[in-house]
N, C-alpha and C positions, 0 to 999 in steps of 0.2 A: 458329050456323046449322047446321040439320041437314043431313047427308049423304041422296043415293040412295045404294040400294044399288049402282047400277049405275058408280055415280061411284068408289065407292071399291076395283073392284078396278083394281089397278097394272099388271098384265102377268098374261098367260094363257099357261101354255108343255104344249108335247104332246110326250109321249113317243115320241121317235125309234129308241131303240135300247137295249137291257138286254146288257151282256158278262157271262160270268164271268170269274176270275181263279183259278188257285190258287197263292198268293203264298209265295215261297219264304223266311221268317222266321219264328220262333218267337215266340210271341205266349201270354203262362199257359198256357207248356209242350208248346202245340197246336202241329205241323208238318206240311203247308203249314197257311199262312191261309187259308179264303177267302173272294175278295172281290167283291163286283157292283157293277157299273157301270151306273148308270141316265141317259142323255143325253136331253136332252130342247130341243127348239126354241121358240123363245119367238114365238109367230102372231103375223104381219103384221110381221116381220123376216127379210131375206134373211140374216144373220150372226151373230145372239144365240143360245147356244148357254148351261144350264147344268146339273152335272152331278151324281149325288147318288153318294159312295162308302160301301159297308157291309161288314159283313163278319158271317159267320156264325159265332152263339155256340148252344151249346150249354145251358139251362138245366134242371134240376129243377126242377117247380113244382109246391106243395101246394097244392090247394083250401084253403080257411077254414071255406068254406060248402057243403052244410050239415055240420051234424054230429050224431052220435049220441054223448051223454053226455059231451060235450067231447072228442069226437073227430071228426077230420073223417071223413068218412062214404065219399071216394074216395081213391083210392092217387094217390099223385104220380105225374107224368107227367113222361116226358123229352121237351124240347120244343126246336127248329132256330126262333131267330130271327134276322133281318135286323137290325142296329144299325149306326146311322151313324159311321161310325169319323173321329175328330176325328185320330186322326196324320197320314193323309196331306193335314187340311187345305186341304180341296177346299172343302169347304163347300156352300155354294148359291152361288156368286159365277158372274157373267154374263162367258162369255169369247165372243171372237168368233172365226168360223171360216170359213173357204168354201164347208164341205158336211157331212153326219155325220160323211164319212171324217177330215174334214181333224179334226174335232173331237175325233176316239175317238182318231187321233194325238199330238193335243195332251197330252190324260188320260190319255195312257199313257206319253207320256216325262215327264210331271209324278209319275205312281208311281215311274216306273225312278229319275229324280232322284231323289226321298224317300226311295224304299231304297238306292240308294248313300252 
């Protein structure tokens, strides 16, 4: 049996609140880390709350395309991306809260834990 589309989404959650962080551990030699905190509320729930953690990498990146005579044709660029950081295991999991505040509480003694 076919699905609607309308059927199949689960939860619709809106962005609440974006922190930064600059976290005090070494991480491929970089010091501080850092890190953003994206919280987000999950509509037509007064206490679902979940949170996304990343942290800022640094990359070199070389075009492929195009190129002239098997070269690439532009200079590499240094580029600031946002990656979701799996240490502090936050994940996308659904926590519950009493308000943003109570929630940005929560995800913030759940980092202090992790770095202790």
């Amino acid at each position: 049996m076919k699905r609607k589309h309308s059927e199949a989404i689960l939860a619709t959650y809106e962005l609440k609140r974006v922190i930064y962080l600059d976290v005090n551990i070494e991480l491929n030699g970089k010091l501080p880390v850092e890190i953003k905190v994206s919280l987000f509320k999950r509509l037509g729930s007064k206490d679902r709350y979940r949170a996304r953690v990343a942290r800022l990498e640094h990359y070199r990146i070389q075009p492929s395309f195009p190129q002239r005579k098997g070269v690439p044709a532009h200079q590499a660029s240094d580029e600031e991306i946002w990656v979701q950081d799996p240490f502090f295991q936050l994940g996308e999991r659904e926590m519950r809260a009493t308000s943003v505040t109570d929630a940005i509480q929560q995800l913030l003694s759940a980092i202090k834990t992790k770095l202790d």
